[in-house]
C-alpha positions in Angstrom: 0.0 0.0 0.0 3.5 2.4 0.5 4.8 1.4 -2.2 1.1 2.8 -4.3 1.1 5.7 -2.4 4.4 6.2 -3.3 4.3 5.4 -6.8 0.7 8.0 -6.9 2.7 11.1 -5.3 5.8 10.7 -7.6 3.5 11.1 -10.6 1.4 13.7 -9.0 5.0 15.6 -8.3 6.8 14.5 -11.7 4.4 14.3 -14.7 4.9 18.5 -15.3 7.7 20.0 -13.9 9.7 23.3 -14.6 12.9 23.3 -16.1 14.4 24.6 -12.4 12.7 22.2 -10.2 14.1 19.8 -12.5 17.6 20.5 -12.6 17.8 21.1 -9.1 15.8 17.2 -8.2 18.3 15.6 -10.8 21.8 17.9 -9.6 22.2 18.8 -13.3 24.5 17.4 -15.7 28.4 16.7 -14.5 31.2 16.4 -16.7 33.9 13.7 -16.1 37.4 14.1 -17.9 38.7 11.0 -17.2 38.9 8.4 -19.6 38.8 5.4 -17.5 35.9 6.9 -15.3 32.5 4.7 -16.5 30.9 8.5 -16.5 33.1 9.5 -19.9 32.3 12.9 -20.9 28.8 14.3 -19.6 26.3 12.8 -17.2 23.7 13.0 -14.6 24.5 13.8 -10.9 21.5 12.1 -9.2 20.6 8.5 -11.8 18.7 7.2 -9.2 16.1 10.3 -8.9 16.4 10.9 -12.7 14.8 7.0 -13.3 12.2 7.8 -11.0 11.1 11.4 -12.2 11.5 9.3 -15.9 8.9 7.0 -15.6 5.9 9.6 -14.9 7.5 13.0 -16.5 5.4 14.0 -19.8 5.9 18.0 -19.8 9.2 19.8 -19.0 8.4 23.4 -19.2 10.8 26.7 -18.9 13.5 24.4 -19.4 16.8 26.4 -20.4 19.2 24.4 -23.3 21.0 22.4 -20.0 17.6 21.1 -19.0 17.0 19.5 -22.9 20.6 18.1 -22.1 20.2 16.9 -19.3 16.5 15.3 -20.3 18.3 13.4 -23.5 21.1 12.8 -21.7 19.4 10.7 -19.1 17.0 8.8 -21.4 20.1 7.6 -23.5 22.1 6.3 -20.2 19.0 4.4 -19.5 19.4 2.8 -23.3 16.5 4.9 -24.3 16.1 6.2 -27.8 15.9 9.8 -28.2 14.8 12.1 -30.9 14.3 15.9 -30.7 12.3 18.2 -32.3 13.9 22.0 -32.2 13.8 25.5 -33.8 15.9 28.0 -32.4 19.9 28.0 -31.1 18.9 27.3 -27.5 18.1 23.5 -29.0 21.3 22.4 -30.3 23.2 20.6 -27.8 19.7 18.9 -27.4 19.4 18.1 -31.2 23.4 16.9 -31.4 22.7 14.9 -28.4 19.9 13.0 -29.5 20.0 10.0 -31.1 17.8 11.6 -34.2 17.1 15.6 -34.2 14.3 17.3 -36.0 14.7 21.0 -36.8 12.2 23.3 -38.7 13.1 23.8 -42.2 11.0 27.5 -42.3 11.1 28.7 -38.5 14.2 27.0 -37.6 17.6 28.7 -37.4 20.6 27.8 -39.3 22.5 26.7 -36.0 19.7 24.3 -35.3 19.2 23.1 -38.9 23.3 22.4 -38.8 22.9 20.6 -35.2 20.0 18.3 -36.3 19.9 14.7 -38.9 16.3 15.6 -40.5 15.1 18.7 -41.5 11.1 19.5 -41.7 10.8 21.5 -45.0 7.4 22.2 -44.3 7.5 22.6 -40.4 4.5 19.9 -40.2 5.1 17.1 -36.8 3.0 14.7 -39.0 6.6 14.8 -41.4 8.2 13.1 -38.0 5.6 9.9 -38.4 6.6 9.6 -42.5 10.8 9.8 -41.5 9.7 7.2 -38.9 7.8 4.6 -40.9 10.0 4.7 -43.6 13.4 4.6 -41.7 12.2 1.1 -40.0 11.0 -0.2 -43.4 14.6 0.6 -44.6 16.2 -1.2 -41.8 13.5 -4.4 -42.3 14.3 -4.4 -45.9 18.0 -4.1 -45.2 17.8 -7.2 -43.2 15.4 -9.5 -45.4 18.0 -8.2 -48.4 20.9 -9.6 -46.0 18.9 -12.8 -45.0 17.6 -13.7 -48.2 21.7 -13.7 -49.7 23.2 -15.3 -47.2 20.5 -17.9 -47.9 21.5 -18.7 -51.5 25.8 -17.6 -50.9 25.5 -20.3 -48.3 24.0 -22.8 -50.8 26.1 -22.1 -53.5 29.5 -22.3 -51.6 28.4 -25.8 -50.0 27.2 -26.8 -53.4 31.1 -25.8 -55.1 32.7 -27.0 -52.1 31.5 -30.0 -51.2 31.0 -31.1 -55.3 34.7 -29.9 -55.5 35.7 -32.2 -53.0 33.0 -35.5 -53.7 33.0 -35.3 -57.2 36.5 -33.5 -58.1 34.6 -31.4 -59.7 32.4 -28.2 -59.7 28.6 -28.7 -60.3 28.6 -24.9 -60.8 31.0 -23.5 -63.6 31.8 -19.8 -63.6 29.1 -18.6 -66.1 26.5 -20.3 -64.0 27.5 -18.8 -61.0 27.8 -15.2 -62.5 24.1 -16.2 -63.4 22.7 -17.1 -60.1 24.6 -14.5 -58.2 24.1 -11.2 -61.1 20.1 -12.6 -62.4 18.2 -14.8 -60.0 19.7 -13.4 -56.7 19.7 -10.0 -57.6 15.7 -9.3 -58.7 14.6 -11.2 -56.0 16.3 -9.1 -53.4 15.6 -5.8 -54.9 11.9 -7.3 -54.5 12.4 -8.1 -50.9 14.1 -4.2 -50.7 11.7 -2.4 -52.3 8.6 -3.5 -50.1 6.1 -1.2 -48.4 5.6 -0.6 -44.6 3.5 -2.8 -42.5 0.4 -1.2 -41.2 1.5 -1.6 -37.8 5.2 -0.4 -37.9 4.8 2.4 -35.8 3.0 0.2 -32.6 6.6 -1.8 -32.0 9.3 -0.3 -29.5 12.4 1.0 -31.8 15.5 -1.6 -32.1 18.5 -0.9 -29.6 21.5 0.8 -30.6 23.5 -2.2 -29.8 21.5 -4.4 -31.7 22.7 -6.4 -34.6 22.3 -6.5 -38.0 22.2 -10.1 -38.2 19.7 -11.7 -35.1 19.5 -15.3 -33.6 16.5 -15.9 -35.9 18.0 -14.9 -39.1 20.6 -17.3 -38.8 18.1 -19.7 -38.1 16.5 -18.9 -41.2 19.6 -18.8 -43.2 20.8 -22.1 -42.0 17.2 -23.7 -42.4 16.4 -22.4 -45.3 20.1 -23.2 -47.1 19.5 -26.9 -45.7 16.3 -27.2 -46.9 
């Protein structure tokens, strides 16, 4: 029953706060200049208060160009994925902080537009949901074009290798392998890399940074599907 209560006042304190009250809940960003430090470079003073304020906060208003900082750079050392939208000169540590930044392409200065990844030519928010759909499609398609490859390499070097070494002699000679690799291999994944974006692309959560390019699954796939 604490532990509600608890839980109830945090998000009454925490959901809007003022760019001062948070700063001074937090202790503001610190900077660490030694390398071996786990705290490289710049980061927050209080983590501990910062994942608790993080978990209610929706509105962060009055908030100077340290208080964006400080917001991005908290949500990143909690391997959160961070993209800012920004305008003027006060947002660009914020925008070369985050992981993507958004700047106005009509409003927006030129210090922001040269701090940020994607610029909004027509200042519209609904531009943020097109960049979004469309840079997941590109990594899905990037990874069906790697799977589906890997697939038929794999089958073609077991096929060389193993005829190479069974029946002293390729089954595959080099016209035919120019063929499967430069006509059969090559429409099929420009198929797989041109596809649309699935309805529900924007309900998932976005990959980690760390991620690879290659998952467990894939290789699961590859292997299966090379066997098969």
């Amino acid at each position: 029953m604490e532990d509600r209560m608890e839980v109830v006042e945090n998000a009454r304190k925490y959901t809007c706060m003022t760019g001062k009250d948070f700063r001074e809940v937090t202790g503001g960003l610190k900077e660490s200049r030694d390398l071996d430090d786990k705290h490289e470079g710049w980061y927050v003073a209080n983590m501990k208060k910062f994942k608790s304020i993080q978990k209610h906060l929706r509105v962060l208003a009055r908030s100077s160009p340290e208080d964006k900082m400080l917001l991005v750079t908290g949500i990143q050392a909690n391997k959160g994925v961070v993209a800012v939208t920004g305008d003027g000169s006060n947002d660009a540590p914020a925008l070369t902080k985050a992981d993507v930044g958004f700047a106005m392409g009509i409003t927006g200065t030129d210090i922001a537009k040269g701090a940020c990844d994607i610029i909004l030519l027509t200042d519209d928010f609904s531009c943020i949901l097109v960049a979004l759909r469309y840079g997941r499609n590109v990594y899905d398609n990037v990874r069906k074009f790697i799977q589906f490859q890997l697939t038929v390499n794999v089958v073609a070097m077991f096929i060389v290798f193993f005829g190479s070494v069974i029946l002293k002699d390729t089954p595959l000679n080099a016209v035919q392998m120019l063929w499967v690799n430069l006509i059969m291999d090559t429409f099929a994944a420009l198929a797989l890399a041109t596809e649309p974006p699935a309805p529900d692309i924007h309900t998932r959560p976005p990959y980690p940074k760390d991620d690879p390019i290659t998952t467990k699954i894939m290789w699961r796939n590859i292997l299966g599907h090379a066997y098969y």
